[in-house]
N, CA and C of each residue as an Amber inpcrd file, in Angstrom:
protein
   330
   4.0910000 -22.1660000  11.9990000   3.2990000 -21.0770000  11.4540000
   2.1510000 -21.6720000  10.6420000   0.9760000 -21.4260000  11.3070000
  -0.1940000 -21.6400000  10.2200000  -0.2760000 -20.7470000   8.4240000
  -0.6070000 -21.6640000   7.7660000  -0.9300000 -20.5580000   6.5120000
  -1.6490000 -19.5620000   6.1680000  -2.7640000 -20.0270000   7.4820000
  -3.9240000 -19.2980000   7.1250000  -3.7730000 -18.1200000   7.7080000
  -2.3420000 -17.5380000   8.6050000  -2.2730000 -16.5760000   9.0480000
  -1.9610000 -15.4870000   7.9390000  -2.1960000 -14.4980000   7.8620000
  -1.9900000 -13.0730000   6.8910000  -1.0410000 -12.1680000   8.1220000
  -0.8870000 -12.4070000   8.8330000   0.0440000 -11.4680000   9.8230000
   1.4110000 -12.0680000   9.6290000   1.1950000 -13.6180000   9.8690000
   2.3890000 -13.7140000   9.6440000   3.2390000 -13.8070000   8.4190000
   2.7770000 -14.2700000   7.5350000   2.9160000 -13.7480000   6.2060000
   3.3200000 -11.6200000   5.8710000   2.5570000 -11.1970000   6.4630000
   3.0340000 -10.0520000   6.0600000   4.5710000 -10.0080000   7.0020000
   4.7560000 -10.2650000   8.0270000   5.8420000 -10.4060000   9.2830000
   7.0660000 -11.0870000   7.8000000   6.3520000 -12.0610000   7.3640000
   7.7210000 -13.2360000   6.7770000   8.5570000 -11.7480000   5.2790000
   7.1490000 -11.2140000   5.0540000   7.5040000 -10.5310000   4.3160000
   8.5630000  -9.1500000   4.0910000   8.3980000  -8.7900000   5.3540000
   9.1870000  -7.7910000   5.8650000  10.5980000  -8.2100000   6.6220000
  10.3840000  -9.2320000   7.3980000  11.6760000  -9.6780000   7.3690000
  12.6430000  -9.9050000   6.1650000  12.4440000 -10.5710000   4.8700000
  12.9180000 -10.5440000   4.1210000  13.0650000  -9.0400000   3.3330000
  12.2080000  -7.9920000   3.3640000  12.7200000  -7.2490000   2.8180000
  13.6080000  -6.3760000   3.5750000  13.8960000  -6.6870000   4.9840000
  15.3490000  -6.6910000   5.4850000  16.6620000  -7.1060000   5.1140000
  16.0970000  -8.2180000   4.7100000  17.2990000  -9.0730000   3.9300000
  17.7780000  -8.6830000   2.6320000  17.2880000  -7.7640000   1.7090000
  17.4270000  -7.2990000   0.4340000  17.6600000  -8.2010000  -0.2890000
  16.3040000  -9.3770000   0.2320000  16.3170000 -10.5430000  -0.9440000
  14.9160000 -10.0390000  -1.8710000  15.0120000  -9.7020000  -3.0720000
  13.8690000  -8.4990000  -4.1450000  12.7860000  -9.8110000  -4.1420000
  13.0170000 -11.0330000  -4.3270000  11.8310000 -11.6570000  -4.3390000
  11.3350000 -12.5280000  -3.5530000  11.7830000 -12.4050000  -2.5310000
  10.7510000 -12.9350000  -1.6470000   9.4490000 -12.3360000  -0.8350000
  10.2280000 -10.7650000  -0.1310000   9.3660000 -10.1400000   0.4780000
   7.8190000 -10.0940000  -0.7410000   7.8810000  -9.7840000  -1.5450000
   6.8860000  -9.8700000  -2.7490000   5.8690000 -10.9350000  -2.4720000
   6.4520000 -12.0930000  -2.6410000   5.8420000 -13.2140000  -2.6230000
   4.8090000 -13.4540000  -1.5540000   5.5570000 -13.0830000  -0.0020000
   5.3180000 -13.3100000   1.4760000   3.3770000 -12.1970000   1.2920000
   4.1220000 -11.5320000   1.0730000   3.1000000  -9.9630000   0.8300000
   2.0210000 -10.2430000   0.2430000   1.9790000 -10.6530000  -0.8890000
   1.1210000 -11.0330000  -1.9530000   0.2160000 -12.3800000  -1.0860000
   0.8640000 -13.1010000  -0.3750000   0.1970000 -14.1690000   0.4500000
  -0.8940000 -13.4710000   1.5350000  -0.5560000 -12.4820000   2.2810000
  -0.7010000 -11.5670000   3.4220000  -2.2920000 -11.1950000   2.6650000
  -2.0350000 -10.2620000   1.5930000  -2.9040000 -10.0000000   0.6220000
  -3.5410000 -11.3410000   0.2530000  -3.4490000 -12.1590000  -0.0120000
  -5.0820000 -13.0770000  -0.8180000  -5.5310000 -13.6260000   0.8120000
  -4.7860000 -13.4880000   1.8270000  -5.9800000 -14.3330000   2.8000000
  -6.5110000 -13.3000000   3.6500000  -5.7430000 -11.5940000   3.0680000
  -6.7100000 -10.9880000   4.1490000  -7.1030000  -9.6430000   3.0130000
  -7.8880000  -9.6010000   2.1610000  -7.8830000  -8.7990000   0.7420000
  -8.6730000  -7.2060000   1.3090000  -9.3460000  -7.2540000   2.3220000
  -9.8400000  -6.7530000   2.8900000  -9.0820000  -5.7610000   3.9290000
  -7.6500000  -6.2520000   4.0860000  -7.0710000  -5.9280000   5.3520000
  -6.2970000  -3.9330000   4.6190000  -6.6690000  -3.0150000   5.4230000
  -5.5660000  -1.9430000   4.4330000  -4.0270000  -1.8620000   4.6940000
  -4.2170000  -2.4610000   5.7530000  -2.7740000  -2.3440000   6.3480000
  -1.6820000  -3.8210000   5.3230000  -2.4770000  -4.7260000   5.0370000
  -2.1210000  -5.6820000   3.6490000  -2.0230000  -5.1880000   3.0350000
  -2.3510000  -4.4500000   2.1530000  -2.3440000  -3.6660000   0.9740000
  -1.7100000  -3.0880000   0.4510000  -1.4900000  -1.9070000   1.8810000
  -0.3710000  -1.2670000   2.0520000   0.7220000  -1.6180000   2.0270000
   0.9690000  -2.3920000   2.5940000   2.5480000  -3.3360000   2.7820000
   2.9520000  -3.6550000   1.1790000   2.3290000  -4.0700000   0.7670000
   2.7070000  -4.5310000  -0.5630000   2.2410000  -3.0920000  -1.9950000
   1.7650000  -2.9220000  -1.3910000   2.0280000  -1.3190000  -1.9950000
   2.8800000  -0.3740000  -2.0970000   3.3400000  -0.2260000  -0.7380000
   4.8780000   0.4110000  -0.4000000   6.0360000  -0.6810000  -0.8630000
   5.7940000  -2.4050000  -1.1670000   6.8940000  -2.6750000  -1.4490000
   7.3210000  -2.9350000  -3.1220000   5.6080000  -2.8760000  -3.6730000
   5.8570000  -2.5260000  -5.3020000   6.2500000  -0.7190000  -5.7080000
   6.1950000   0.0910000  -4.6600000   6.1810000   1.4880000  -4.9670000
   8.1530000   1.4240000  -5.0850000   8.2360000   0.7210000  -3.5950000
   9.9160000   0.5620000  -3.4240000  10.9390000  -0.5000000  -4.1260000
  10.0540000  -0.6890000  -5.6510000  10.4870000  -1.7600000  -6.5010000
  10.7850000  -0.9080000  -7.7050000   9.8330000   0.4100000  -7.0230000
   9.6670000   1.0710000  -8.7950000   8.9150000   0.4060000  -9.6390000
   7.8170000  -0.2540000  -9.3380000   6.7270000  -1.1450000 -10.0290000
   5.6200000  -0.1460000  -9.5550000   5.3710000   1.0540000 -10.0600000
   4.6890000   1.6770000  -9.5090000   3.0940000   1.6070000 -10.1330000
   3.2450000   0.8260000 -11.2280000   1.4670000   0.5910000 -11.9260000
   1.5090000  -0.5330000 -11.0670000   1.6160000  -1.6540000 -10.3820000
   1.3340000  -2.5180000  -9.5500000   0.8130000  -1.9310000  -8.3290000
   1.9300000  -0.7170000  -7.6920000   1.4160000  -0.6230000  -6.5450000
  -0.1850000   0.2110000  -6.4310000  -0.3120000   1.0230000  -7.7350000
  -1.6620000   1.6010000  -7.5100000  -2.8020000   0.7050000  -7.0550000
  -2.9760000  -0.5320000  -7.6290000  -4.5640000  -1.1170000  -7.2980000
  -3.8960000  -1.4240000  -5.7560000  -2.9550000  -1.5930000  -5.3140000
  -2.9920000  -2.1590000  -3.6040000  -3.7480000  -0.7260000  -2.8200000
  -2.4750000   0.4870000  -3.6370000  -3.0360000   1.8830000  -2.4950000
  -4.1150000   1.7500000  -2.6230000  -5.0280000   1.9720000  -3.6940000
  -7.3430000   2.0550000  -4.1960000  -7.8820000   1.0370000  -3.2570000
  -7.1630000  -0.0570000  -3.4630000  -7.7400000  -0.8900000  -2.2120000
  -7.4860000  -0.8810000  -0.6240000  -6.0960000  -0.3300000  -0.4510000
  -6.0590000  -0.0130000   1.0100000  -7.2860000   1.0190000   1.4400000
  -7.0750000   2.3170000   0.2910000  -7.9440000   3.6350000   0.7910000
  -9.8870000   3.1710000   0.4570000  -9.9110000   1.7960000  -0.0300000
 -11.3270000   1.1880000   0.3640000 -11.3760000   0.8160000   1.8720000
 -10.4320000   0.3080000   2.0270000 -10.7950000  -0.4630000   3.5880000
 -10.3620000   1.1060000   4.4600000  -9.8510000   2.4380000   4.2260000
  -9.1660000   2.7990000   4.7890000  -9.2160000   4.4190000   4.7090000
 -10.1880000   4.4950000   3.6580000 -10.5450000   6.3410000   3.1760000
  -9.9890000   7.5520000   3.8870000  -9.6030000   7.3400000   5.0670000
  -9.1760000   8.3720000   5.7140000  -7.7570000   8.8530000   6.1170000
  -7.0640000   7.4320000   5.7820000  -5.4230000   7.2740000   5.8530000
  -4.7140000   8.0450000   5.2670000  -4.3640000   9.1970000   5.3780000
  -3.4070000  10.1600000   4.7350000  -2.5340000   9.8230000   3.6230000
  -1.6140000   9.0200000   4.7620000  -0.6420000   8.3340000   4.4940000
  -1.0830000   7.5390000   2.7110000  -2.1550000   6.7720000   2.8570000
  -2.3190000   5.9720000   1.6930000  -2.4470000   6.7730000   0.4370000
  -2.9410000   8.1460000   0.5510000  -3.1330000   9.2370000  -0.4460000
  -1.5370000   9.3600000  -0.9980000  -0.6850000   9.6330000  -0.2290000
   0.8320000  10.4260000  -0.4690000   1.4310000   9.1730000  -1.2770000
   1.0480000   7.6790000  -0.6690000   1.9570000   6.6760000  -1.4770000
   1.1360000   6.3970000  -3.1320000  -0.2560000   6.8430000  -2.8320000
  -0.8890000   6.8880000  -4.3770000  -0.5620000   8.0790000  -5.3510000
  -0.2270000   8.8750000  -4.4040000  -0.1180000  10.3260000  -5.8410000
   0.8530000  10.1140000  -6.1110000   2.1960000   9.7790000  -4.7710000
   3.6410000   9.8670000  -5.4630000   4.0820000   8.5880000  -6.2880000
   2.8280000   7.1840000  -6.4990000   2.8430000   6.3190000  -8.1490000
   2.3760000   6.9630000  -8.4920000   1.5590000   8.1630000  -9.1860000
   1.1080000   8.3680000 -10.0540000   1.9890000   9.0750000 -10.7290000
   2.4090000  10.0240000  -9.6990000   3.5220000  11.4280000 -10.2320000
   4.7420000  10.2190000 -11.2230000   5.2670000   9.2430000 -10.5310000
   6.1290000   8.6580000 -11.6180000   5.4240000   7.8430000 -12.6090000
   4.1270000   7.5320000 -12.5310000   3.7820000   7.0460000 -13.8260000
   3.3570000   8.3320000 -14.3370000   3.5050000   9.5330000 -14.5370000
   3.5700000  10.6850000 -15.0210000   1.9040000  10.9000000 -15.4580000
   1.0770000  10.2890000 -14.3470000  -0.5910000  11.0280000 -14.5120000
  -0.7000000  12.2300000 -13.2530000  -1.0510000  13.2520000 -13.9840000
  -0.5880000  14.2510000 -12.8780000  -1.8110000  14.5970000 -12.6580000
  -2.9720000  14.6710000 -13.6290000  -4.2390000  14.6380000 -13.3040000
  -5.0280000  13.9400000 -11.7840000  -3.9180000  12.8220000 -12.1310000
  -4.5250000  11.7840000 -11.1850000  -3.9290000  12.4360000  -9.6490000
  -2.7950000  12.8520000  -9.8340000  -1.4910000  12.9970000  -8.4130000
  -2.2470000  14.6120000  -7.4690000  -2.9670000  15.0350000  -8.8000000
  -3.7740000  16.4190000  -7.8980000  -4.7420000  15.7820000  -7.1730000
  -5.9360000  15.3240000  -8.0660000  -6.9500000  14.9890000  -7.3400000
  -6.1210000  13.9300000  -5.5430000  -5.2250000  13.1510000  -5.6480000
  -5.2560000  12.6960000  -5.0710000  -4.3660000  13.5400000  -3.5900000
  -4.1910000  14.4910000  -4.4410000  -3.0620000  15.2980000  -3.1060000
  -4.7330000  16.3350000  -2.3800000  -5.3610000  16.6740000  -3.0880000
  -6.7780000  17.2530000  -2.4120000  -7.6290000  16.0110000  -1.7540000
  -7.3740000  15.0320000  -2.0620000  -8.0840000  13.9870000  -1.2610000
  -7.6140000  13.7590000   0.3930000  -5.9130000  13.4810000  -0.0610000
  -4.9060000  13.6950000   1.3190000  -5.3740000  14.7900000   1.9230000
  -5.4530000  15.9520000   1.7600000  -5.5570000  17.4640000   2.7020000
  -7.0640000  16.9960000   3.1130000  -8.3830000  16.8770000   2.5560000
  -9.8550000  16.7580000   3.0120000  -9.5750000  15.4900000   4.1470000
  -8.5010000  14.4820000   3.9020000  -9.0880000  13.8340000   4.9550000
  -7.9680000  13.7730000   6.1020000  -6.8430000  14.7390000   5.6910000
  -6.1100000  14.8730000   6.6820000  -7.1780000  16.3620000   7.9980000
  -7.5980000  16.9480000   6.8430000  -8.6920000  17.6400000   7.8300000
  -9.4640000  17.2680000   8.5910000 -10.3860000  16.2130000   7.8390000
 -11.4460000  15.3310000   8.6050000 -10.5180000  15.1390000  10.1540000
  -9.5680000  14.5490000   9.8910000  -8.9160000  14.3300000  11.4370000
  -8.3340000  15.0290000  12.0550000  -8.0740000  16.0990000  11.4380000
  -8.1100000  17.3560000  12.9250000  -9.4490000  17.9120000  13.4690000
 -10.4960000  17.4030000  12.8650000 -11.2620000  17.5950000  13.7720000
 -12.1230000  17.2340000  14.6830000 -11.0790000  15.0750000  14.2480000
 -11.8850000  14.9010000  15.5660000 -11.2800000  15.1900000  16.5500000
């Protein structure tokens, strides 16, 4: 395995969080993330796996940065409001549940 891969790194990462070993998948993820920072689907991964840590102020800057590379991803809205709702900013969990519906619209119409 090259290092410079970010796929496989995210791959090493998820395998282990098969394994319900808590710190590795982290680690793998976080690798995935610095060689592809850009990637949303990186982001994500390690977003959903600080959200599924209950590290939910961590996972916010991954979701902001997935939904940079990724504005239209539904999906990335629901895993940002529902950190916010448990870091108890509800301000934040509206705006972001009207963000989900505008761009879950956008794509029903293409």
């Amino acid at each position: 395995m090259s290092p410079g891969e970010a796929e496989a790194y995210a791959l090493l990462g998820g395998a282990y969080q098969g394994q319900r070993m808590p710190a590795q998948p982290g680690r793998f993820l976080r690798k995935a993330v610095d060689l592809a920072p850009g990637s949303a689907r990186y982001q994500d991964l390690l977003a959903e796996f600080y959200r599924g840590e209950r590290k939910f102020q961590q996972a916010v800057p991954h979701y902001l940065a997935a939904l940079t590379a990724s504005p239209d991803e539904v999906a990335l809205f629901e895993g940002l409001a529902l950190s916010y709702r448990e870091l108890g900013r509800l301000h934040l969990l509206r705006r972001e549940h009207r963000k989900a519906i505008e761009a879950w619209e956008r794509a029903l119409r293409l």
